[in-house]
C-alpha positions in Angstrom: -114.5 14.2 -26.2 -114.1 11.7 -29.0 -116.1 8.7 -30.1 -113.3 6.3 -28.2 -113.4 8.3 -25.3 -117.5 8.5 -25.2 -117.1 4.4 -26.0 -115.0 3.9 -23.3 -116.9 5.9 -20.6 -119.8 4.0 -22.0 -118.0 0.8 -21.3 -117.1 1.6 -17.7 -118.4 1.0 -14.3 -118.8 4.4 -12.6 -115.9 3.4 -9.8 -113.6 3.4 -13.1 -113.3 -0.7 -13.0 -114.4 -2.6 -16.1 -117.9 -4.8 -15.2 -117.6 -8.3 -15.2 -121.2 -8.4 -16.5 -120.3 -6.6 -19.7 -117.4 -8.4 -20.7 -117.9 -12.0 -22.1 -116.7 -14.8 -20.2 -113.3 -16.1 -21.8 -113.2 -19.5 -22.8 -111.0 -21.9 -23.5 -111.1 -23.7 -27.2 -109.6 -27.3 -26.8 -109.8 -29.1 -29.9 -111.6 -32.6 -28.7 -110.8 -34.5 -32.4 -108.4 -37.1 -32.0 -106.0 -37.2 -34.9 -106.3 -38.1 -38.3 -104.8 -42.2 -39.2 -106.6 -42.7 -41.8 -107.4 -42.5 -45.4 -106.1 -39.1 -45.5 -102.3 -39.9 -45.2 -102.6 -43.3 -46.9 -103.4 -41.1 -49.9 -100.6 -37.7 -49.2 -98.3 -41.0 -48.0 -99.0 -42.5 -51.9 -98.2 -39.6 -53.6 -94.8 -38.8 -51.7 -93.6 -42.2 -52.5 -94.7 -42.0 -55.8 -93.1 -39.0 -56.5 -90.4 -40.0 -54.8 -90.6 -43.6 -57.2 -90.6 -41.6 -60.3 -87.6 -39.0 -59.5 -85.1 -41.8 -59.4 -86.5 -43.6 -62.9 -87.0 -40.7 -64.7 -83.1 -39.4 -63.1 -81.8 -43.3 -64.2 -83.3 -42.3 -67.4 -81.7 -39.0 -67.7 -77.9 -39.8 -66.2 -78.5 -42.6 -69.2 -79.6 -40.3 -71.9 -76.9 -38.0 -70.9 -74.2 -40.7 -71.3 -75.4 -42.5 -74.2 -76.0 -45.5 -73.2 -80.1 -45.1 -74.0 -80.6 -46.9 -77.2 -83.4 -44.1 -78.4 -80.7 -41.6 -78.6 -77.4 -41.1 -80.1 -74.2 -39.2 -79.2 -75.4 -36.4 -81.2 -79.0 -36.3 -80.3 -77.8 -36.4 -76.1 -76.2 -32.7 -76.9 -79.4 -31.0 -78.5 -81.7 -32.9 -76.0 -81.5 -31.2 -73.0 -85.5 -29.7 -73.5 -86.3 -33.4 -74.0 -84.5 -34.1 -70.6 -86.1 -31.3 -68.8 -89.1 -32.0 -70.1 -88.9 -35.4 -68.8 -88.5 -33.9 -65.1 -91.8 -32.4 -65.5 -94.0 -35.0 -64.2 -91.8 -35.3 -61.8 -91.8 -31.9 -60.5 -95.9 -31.9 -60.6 -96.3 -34.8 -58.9 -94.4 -33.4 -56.1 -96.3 -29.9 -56.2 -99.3 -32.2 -56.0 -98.0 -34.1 -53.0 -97.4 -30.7 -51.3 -100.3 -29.3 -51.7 -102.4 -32.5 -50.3 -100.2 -31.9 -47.8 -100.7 -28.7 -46.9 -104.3 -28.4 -47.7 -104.7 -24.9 -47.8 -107.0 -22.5 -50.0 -104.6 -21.4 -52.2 -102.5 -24.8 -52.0 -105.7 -26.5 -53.4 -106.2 -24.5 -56.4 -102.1 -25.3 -57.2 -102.8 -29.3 -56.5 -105.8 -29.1 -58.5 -104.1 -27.1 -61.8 -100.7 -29.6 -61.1 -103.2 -32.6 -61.4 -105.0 -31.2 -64.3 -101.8 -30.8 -66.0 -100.7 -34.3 -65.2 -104.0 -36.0 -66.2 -103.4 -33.6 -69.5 -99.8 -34.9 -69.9 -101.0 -38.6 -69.7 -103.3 -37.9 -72.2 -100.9 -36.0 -74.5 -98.5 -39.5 -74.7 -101.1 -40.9 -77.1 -100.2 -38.4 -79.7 -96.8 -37.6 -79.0 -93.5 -39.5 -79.9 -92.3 -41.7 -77.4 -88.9 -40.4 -77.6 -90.0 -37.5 -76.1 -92.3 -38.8 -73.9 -91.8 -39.0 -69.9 -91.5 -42.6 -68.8 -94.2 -41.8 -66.2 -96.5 -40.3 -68.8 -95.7 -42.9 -71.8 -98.4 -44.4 -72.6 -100.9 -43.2 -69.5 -98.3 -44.4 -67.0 -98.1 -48.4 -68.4 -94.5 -48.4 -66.9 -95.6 -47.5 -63.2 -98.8 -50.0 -63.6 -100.9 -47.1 -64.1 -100.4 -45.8 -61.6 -100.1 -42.3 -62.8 -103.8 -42.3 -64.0 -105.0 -44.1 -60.7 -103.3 -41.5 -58.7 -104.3 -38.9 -60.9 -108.1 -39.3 -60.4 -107.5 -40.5 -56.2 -105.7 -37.0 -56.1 -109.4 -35.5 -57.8 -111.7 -36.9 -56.0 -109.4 -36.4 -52.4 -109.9 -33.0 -53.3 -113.3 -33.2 -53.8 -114.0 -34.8 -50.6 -111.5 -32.8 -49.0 -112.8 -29.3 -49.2 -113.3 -27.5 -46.4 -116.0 -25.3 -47.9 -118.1 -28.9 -48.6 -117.5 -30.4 -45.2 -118.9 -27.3 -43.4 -122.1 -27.2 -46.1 -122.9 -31.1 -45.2 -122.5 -30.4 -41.0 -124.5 -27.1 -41.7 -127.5 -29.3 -42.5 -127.7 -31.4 -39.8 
């Protein structure tokens, strides 16, 4: 006889039914929380339309670069620029990784938002030094053409995470 046989003669009742007295009573989990309106989605709902805001300048600026008509580059600079132009699309791209993972809020998803924001707070900081040529119109100098905005989301999208976590929220109910 093997160990899930002996188990399972264990388990049962000796007219060959299971008893109700060993099994746990099945319940029900109904999730009582209303839903979430409030600062939660103001802030995901700011950095979609940010990100959103800065595809179409920073794609105004590139359709512009491409067909010379930006004053910062000439005919011959448009050709060889296309790492400048791509480069200018990064901001872009991380602010809407970091809009995605606010959104989805996940364990992994968090680690992603935090790195993208780390990258963007790094990239704001890097327009300092940098020519502005090169720079991203949302990074050039810390974001002053979006009203700073950049920077202010930047550290919302820090601390959201902070206050966010999962892991913290269950430590602060676990002491009460």
């Amino acid at each position: 006889m093997s160990i899930f046989q002996k188990l399972v003669s264990y388990c049962k009742a000796p007219s060959g039914q299971w008893p109700a007295s060993r099994l746990s009573p099945v319940r029900s989990a109904k999730d009582q929380r209303g839903p979430a309106w409030g600062l939660g989605r103001v802030v995901i709902a700011s950095f979609w339309i940010s990100s959103l805001w800065y595809l179409w300048a920073e794609a105004t600026s590139l359709v512009k670069m491409i067909a010379g008509q930006d004053a910062s580059f000439s005919t011959s600079e448009t050709v060889t620029s296309w790492s400048v132009a791509l480069g200018k699309l990064l901001p872009v791209l991380l602010f809407f990784v970091i809009a995605v993972s606010l959104t989805h809020n996940g364990r992994r998803m968090r680690k992603v938002g935090g790195i993208s924001l780390l990258l963007t707070v790094l990239g704001l900081l890097s327009t300092l030094i940098r020519d502005e040529k090169t720079a991203s119109l949302v990074w050039l100098n810390l974001g002053s053409s979006f009203y700073y905005l950049p920077l202010i989301l930047s550290c919302v999208g820090f601390v959201w995470l902070w206050w966010s976590n999962p892991r913290r929220i269950v430590e602060l109910a676990e002491k009460f």
